[in-house]
C-alpha positions as CSV (number, residue, x, y, z in Angstrom):
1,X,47.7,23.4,30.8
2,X,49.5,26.8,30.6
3,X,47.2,29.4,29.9
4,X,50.1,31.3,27.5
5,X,50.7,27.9,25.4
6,X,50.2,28.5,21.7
7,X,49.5,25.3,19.5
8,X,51.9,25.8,16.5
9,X,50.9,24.6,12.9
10,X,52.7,21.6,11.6
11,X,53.2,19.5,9.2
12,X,54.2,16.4,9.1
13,X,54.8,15.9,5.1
14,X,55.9,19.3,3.6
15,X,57.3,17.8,1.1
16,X,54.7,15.4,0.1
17,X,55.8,11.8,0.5
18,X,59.3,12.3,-0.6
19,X,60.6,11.7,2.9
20,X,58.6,9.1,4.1
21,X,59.1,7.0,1.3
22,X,63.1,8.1,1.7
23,X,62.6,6.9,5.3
24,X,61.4,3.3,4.5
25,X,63.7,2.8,1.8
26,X,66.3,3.2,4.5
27,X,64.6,1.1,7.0
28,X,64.3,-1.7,4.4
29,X,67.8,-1.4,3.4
30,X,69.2,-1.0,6.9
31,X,67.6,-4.2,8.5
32,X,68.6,-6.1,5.2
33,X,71.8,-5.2,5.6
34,X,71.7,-6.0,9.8
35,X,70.3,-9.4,8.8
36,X,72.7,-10.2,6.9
37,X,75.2,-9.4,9.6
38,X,73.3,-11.2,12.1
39,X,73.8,-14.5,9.6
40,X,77.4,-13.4,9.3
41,X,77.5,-13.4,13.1
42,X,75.6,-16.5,13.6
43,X,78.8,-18.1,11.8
44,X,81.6,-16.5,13.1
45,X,84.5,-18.9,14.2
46,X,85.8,-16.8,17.2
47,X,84.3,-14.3,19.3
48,X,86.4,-11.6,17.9
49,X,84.6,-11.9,14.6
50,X,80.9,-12.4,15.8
51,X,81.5,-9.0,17.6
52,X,82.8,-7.1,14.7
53,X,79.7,-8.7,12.4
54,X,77.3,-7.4,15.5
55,X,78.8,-4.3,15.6
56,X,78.2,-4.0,11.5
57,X,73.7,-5.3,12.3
58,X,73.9,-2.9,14.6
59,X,75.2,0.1,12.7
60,X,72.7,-1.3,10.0
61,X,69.9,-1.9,11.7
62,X,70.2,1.2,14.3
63,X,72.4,3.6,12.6
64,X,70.4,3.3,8.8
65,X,67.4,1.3,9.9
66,X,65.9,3.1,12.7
67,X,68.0,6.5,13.2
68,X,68.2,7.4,9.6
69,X,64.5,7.0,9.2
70,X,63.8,9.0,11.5
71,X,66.0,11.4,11.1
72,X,64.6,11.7,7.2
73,X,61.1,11.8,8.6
74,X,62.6,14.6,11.3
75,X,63.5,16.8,8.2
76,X,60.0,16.5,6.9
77,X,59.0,18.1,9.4
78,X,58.3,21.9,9.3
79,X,56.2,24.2,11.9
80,X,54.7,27.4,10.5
81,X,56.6,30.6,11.6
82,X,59.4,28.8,13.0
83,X,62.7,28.0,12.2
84,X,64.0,24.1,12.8
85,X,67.7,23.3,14.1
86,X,68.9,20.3,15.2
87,X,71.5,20.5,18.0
88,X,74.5,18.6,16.9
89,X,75.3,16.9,20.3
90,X,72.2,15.3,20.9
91,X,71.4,14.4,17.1
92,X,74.8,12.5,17.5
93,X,74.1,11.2,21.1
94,X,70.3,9.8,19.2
95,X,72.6,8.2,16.9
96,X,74.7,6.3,19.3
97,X,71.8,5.5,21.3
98,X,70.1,3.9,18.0
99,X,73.6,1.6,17.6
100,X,74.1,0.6,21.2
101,X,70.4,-0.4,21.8
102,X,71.0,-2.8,18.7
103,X,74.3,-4.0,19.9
104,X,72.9,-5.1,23.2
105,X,70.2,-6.4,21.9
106,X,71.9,-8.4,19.5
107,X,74.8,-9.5,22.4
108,X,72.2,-9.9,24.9
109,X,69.5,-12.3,22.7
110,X,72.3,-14.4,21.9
111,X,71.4,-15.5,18.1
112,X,69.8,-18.9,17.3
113,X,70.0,-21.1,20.6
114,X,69.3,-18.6,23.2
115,X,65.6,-19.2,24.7
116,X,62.7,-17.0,25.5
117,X,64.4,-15.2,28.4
118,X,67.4,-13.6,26.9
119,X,65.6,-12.8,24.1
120,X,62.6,-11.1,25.4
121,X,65.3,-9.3,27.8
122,X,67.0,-8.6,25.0
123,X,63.8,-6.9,23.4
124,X,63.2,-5.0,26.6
125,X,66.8,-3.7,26.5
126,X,66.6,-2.7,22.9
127,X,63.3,-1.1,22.7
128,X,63.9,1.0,25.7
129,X,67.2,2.1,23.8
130,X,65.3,2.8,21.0
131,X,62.5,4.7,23.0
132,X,65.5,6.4,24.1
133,X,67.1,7.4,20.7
134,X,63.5,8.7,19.5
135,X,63.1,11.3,22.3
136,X,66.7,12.5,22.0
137,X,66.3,13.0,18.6
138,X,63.4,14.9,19.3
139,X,64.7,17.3,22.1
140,X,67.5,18.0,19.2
141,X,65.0,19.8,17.7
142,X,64.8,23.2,18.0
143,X,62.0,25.3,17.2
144,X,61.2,28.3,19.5
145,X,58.7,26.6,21.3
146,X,58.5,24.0,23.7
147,X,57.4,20.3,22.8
148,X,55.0,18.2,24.9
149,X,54.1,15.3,25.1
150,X,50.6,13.1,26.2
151,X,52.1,10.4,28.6
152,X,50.0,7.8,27.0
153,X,51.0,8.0,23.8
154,X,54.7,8.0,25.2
155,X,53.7,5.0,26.9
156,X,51.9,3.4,24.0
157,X,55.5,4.5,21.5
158,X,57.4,2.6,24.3
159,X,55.8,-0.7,23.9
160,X,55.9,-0.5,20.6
161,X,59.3,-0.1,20.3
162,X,59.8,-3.5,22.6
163,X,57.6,-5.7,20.7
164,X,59.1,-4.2,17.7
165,X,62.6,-5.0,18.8
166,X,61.5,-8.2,20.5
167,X,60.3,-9.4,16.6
168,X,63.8,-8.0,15.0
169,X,66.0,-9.8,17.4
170,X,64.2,-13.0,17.0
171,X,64.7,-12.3,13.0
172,X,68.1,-11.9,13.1
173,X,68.7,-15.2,15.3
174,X,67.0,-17.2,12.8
175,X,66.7,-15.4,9.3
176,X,69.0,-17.5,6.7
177,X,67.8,-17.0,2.8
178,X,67.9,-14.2,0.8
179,X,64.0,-14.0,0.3
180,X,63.6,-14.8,4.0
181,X,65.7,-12.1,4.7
182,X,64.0,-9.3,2.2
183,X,60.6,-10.5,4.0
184,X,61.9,-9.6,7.6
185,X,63.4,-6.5,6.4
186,X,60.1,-5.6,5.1
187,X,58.5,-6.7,8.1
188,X,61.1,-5.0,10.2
189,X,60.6,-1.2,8.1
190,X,57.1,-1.1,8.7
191,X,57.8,-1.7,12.2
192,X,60.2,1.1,12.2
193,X,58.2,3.7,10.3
């Protein structure tokens, strides 16, 4: 431990549950709309069309779902004393990790008659991509000090995010009604928050 390290105040809900509440909606109405994509995909006639509907769950589901709630819950977020900034590149380079861990997950699970394999692979790939997006988003921020973290909760975020992603992907390859749907998104927003 460096001896000249300060611990700096902060807080996680400055103001109040606004953004955590803003974070979920978001969540819920991101993996809604990626399920519904997924469906959409499940159906496509030509390959041409099933990529442009997983290109559409994985915007959804990774650019609104999981980014956007984090970046909500990111602005949330203020130290005492300290400024916040967000460096643009990397915020954006968070968001196109968020969409392309999606998007292979999605390609590489294969929808509805794709075993165990491809989809657990398929978690693997899309939970390290979202591991990924989380700590990119968080060396975007900028706050005069320097951020560290305990390995074992990195560890423990990490296989989170695979099971997480694991459960998603196996949702979107056989979600079908509405009502299913709206339970899995649910489902799917806790998971992300």
């Amino acid at each position: 431990m460096d001896p000249l390290a300060v611990t700096l105040e902060h807080h996680h809900f400055t103001y109040g549950w606004l953004n955590p509440a803003m974070g979920l909606a978001f969540a819920a109405a991101g993996s809604f709309l990626g399920l519904t994509a997924s469906r959409y995909a499940r159906a496509a006639a030509t390959r041409g069309s099933r990529l442009r509907w997983i290109l559409m769950a994985s915007l959804a589901i990774g650019g609104i779902g999981i980014w956007m709630m984090h970046f909500i819950a990111m602005i949330g977020f203020t130290v005492t004393g300290a400024d916040i900034a967000y460096d643009p590149a990397l915020t954006a380079l968070s968001f196109g990790l968020a969409v392309l861990a999606v998007g292979t997950g999605l390609s590489v699970s294969g929808g509805r008659r794709a075993g165990w394999p491809r989809l657990l692979l398929g978690g693997l790939l899309c939970g390290a991509g979202v591991v990924g997006m989380h700590y990119t988003g968080m060396a975007a921020v900028a706050t005069g000090g320097r951020v560290v973290y305990d390995p074992v909760l990195v560890a423990a975020s990490a296989a989170v995010a695979v099971v997480a992603s694991t459960v998603a992907l196996r949702f979107t390859a056989v979600v079908d009604r509405r009502g299913s749907m709206a339970l899995a998104a649910a489902v799917m927003s806790v998971a992300v928050v």
